[in-house]
C-alpha positions as CSV (number, residue, x, y, z in Angstrom):
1,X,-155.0,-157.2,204.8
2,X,-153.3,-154.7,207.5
3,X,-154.8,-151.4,206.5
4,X,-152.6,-149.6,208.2
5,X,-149.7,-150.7,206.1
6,X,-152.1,-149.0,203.1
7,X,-154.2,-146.2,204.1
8,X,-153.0,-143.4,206.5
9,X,-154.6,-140.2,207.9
10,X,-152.0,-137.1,208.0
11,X,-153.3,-134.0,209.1
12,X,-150.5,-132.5,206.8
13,X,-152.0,-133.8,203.9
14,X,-155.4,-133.2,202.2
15,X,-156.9,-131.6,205.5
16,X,-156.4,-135.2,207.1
17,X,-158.4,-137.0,204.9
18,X,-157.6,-140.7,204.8
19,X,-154.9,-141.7,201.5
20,X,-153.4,-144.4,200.3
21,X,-149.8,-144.2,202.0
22,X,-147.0,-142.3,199.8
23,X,-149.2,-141.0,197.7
24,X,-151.8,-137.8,198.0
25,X,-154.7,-139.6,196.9
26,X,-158.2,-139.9,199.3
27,X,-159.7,-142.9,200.0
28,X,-162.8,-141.6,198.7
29,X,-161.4,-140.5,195.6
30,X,-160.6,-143.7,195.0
31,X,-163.8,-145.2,195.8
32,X,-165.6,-142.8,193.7
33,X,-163.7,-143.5,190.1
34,X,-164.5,-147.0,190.6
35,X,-168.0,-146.0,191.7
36,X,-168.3,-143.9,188.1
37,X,-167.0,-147.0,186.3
38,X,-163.2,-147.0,186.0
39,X,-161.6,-150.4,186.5
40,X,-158.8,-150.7,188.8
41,X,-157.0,-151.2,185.3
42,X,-157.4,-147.7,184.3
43,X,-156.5,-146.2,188.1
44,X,-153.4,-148.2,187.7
45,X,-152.2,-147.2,184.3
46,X,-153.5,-143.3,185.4
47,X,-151.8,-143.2,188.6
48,X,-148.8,-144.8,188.4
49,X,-147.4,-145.2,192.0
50,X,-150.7,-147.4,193.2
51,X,-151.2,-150.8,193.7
52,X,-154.0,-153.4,192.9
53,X,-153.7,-153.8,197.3
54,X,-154.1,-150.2,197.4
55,X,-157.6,-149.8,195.3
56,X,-158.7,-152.7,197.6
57,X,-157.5,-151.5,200.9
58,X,-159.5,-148.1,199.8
59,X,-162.5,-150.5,199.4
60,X,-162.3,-152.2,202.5
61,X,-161.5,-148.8,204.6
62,X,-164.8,-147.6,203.3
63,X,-166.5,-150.8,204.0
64,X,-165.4,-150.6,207.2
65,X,-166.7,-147.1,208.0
66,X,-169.5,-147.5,207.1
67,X,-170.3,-150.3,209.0
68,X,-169.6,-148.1,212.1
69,X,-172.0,-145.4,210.5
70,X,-175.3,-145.9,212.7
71,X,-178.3,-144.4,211.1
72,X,-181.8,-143.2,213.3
73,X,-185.1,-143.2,212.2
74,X,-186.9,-139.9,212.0
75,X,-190.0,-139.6,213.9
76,X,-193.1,-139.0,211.6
């Protein structure tokens, strides 16, 4: 999948905050409804102009960054 063709960052819209294209919905709120149990059923039926791609492109785009996050012990 081309995420590019899915998920954009505008600085015009929601402070530049990654969205699922033509809409003005974050990545992350995506992510997070699914993460407080909604199933990609209910995102579709409550926001109409999304696509099953789009909920997954949202889930791979935060896979993604997250891989890049690195994470340093503190020293005790």
């Amino acid at each position: 999948m081309n995420l590019q063709e899915r998920i954009v960052i505008d600085s015009a819209v929601l402070a530049g905050k990654p969205i699922v294209r033509g809409t003005r919905l974050a990545v992350d709120f995506i992510v997070e409804l699914l993460g407080h149990g909604w199933t990609e059923q209910q995102i579709l039926d409550n926001y109409q102009g999304l696509q099953v791609e789009d909920i997954r492109a949202c889930l791979i785009y935060a896979a993604e960054v997250v891989k890049t996050e690195r994470v340093f012990p503190l020293a005790s």
